[in-house]
N, C-alpha and C positions, 0 to 999 in steps of 0.2 A: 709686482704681482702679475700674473701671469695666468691668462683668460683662453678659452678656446670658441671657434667660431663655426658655424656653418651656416649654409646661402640661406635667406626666406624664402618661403613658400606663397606666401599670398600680400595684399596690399598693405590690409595690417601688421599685419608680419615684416612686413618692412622696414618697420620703427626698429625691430628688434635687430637691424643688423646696425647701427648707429650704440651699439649697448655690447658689454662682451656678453656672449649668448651663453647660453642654458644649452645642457648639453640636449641633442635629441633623442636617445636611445641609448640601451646599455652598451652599445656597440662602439658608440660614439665613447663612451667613457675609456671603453677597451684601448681603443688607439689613443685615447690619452694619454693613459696610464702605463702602455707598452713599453717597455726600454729602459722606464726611472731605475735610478737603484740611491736607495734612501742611506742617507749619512747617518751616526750612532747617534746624535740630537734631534735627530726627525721624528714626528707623531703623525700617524693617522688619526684625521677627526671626522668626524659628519655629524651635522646639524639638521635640525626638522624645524620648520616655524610652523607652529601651531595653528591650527585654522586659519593659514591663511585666508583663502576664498572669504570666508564669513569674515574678518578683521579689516580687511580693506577698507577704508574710509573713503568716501565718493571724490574727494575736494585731491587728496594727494594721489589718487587714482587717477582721475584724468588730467592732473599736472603733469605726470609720467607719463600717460598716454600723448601729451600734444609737445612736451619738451622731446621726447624721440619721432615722433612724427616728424618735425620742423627740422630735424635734422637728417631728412631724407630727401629725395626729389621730388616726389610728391607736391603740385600745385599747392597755394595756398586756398583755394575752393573747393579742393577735395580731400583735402585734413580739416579743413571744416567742415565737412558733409561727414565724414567719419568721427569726429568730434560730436555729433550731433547726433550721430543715430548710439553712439555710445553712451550718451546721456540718456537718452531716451529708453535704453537698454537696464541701464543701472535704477531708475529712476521707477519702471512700471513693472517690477517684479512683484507679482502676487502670488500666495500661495494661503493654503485651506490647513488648517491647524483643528482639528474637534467641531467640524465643523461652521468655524468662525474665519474669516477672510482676514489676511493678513497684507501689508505694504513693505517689504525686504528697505529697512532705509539704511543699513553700511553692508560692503560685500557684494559681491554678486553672486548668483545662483551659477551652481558649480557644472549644469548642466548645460550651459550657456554654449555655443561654439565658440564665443571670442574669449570666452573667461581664462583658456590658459592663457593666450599671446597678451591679455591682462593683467592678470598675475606675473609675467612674466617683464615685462616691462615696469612694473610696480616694483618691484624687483633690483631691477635693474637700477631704477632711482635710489632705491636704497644703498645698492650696494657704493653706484656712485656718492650719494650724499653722506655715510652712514662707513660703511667698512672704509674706505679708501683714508679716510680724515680719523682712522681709532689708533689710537695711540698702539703700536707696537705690528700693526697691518703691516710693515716688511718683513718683518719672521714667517711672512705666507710666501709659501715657496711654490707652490701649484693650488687654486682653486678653482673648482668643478661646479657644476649647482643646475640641477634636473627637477625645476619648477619648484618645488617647496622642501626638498634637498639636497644638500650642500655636502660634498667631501673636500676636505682641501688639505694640505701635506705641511706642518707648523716644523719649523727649525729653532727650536729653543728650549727653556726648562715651565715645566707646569704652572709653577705659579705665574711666567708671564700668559702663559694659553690660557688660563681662568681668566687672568686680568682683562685678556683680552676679549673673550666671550660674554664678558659679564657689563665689557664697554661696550658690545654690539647691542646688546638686549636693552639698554639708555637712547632711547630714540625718540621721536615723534611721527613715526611711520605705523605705529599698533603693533610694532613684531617682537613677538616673544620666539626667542630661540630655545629648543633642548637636543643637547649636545653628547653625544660618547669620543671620548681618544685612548687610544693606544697604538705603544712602540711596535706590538705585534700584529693584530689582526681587528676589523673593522667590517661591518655589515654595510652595504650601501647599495639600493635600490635591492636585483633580483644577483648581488656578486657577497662575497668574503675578499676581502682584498688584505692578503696577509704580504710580514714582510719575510724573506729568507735571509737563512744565514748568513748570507752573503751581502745582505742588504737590498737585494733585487724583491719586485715585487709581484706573489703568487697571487693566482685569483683561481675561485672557484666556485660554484654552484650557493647561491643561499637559498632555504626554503625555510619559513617562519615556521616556529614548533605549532604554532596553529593551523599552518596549512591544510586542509585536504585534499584529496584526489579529485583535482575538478576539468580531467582530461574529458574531451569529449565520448560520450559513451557512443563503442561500436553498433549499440540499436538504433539511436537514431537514424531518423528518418532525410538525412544531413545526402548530398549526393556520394555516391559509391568511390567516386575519387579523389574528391576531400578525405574523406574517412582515411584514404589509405594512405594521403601524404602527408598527415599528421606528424609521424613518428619519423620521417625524412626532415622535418621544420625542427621536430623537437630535439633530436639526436644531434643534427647542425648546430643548433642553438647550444648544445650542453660542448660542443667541439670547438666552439667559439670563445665561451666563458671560462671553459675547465684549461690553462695554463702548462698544465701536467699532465701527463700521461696517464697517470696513476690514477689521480682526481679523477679523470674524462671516463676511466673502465668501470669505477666504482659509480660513478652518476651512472652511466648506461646501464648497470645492472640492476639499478633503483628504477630506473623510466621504463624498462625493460618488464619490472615487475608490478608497477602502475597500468604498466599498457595494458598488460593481460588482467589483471582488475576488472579493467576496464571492457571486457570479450575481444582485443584483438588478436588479429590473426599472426602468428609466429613468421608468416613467411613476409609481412608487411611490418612488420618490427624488423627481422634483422637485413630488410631493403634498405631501409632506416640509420642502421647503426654501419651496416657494409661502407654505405654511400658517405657515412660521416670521416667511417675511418679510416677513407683513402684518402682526405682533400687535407691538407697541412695548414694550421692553424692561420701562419700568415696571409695563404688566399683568401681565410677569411675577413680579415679584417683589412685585406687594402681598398684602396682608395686611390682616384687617381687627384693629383696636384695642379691645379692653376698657378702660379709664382710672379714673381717679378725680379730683376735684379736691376739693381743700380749702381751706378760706379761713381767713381769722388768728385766727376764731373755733374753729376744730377741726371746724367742719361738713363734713360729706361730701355728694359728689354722687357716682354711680358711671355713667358713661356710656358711649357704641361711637361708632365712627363706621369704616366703611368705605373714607373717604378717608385723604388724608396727615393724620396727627396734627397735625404743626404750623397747619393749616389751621383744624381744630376747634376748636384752641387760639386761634387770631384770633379765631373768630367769636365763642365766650364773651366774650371781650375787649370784641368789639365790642357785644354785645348788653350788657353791662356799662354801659358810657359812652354807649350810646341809652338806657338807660333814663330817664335823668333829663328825656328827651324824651316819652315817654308818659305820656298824662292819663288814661291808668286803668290802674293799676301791676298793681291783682289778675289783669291779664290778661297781665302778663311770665310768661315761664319761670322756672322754677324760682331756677334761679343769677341771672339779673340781678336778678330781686325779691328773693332776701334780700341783695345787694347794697347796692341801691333803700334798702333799708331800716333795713340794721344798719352797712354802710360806707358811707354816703354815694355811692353808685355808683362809687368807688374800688377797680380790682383791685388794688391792691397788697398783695401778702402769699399773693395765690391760689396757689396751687402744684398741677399738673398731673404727672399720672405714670402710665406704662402699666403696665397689673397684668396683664396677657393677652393674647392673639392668637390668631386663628385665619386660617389660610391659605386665600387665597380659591382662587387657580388659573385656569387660566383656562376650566375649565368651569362654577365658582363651586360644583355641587352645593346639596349641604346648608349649605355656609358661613354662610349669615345664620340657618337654625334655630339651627347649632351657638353663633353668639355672641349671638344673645338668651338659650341657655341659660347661658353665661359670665356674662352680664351680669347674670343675676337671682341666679346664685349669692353674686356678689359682693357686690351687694345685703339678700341675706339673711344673707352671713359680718361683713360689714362692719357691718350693723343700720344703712342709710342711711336706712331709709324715717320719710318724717317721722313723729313728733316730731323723732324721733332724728337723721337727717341730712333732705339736701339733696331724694332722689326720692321723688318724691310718688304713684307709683305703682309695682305689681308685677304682672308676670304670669308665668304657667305654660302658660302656651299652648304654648310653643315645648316642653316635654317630653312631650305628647301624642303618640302617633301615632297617624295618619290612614292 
């Protein structure tokens, strides 16, 4: 089964990278789901567990909370200090019902700041104790799960995908699952994730038939630059999601006709839609790559690259089987010269794998400070720098400010 990851944000949040993570955004899903192309026994499913927040049970709540804790770095005095103000969290929830004062005793209040990275983590023990041990869990060929919904891609026939849903919902975690699958097309979160003919997978815009127009109204009192960069966010957003060309004209002509609803201005709409439909789908969604490779020896190298990973991974490959072409090896890089020298400039056995990411965007920012500091962490957690492994340098440049 086959999990996707990104960094934590904050202390608590920590736990959650010891757990395969929860996606963060529909964006994140996007670059999941980019490139698959589903075989003729492959199902689209997504699942919802039912209140979760209110079903939580306090006792298997912070089992979860202190089994991923303890498997982070985090002191043992300060997962007990956060153990503790987590208790005390759970424990002193009040709330006013008809005028009568109430004590919240399973669940947490959904308003909480730590209740998602809770839920999430809750979660996560689930999945660990509960999916991983259900009888027919290798027919998951890709699973997703964005807080208290789940898509994940089943390779098999229906009656085992029942069998197997109906073995998830048998727990002693409180979770009740409800479920939709189909070979064709699939709602999940703010996408339609349909399949093509070809087996590849489209995505496009979902908006619930109950939706309404709850763009922000151009009378607001909101500042004058917000207002007008609305439809720049929103247009991006629909260039991002929409797969298709086709899809992408027809949503703008929909947000197009919301906007103005809405009293905006024609020449702040098609800013909007101009700026969307020059930038190409894949600037949107990259990302730049922290990585690692390792060769048959146990050697480490820890590298980035900004491109598509797969790409980085050729050119290793390639500078690998040029080396045996260069008449002065001490001047190869890093990985082809220990190659060069301990495998016979044979990659076989090399094994590549992304430890990281960061979001580039497309105004890029800080992105390339943020992953050179990625990349020396990893560096120094991993102890790659020779002797030891594969990089032959470090620096500290990138956590200077200037």
């Amino acid at each position: 089964m086959r999990y996707a990851t990104f960094a934590p944000k904050s202390r608590f949040n920590d736990a959650k990278s010891a757990v395969s993570q929860p996606m963060k955004d529909t964006t994140d899903v996007l670059r999941r789901i980019d490139g698959l192309v589903l075989e003729e026994d492959m199902w689209l499913v997504t699942c919802d567990v039912e209140s979760l927040y209110t079903s939580i049970d306090h006792s298997h709540g912070m089992r979860a909370a202190k089994f991923f804790l303890d498997m982070t770095n985090l002191g043992p005095e300060l997962i007990h200090f956060i153990l503790e103000l987590l208790q005390f969290i759970l424990t002193h929830n009040f709330f006013v019902f008809k005028d009568r004062p109430f004590l919240q005793l399973q669940g947490t209040a959904m308003g909480a700041s730590c209740a998602p990275s809770y839920a999430n983590l809750f979660l996560g023990l689930w999945e660990r104790d509960t999916v991983l041990d259900t009888p027919g869990h290798s027919s998951v060929v890709s699973w997703l799960r964005y807080i208290d919904d789940i898509f994940f891609i089943w390779q098999g026939s229906t009656s085992q995908l029942d069998m197997f849903l109906n073995h998830l919902n048998i727990n002693s975690f409180n979770i009740k699952l409800t479920w939709a699958f189909s070979q064709n097309s699939v709602n999940f979160l703010d996408l339609s994730i349909l399949k093509s003919s070809d087996g590849s997978i489209i995505t496009d815009v979902f908006r619930k038939s109950t939706s309404t127009n709850a763009l922000l109204h151009f009378s607001s009192s909101h500042p004058p630059k917000l207002k007008s960069s609305i439809p720049v966010g929103q247009f991006l957003r629909m260039r991002r999601i929409c797969s298709d060309d086709g899809a992408f004209h027809k949503q703008a002509a929909d947000l197009t006709r919301r906007f103005r609803m809405r009293g905006y201005k024609y020449a702040d709409i098609n800013r909007g839609y101009s700026r969307s439909l020059h930038l190409d789908r894949p600037s949107l969604l990259a990302e730049a790559i922290v990585y690692y490779a390792q060769c048959p020896c146990k050697q480490i190298y820890i590298g980035m690259t900004t491109r598509a990973f797969k790409v980085r991974v050729q050119e290793h490959i390639r500078d690998i089987h040029n080396a045996v072409k260069c008449s002065e090896p001490a001047l190869l890089k890093s990985i082809p010269r220990h190659f060069f020298e301990a495998h016979n400039s044979n990659p076989k056995g090399l094994c590549f794998r992304g430890i990281d990411r960061v979001y580039i965007g497309i105004r890029g920012g800080n992105a390339k400070q943020r992953l050179l500091q990625k990349e020396t962490h990893w560096i120094v957690t991993l102890n790659t720098l020779s002797p030891f492994g594969l990089n032959e340098a470090i620096s500290f440049k990138s956590f200077l400010q200037f």
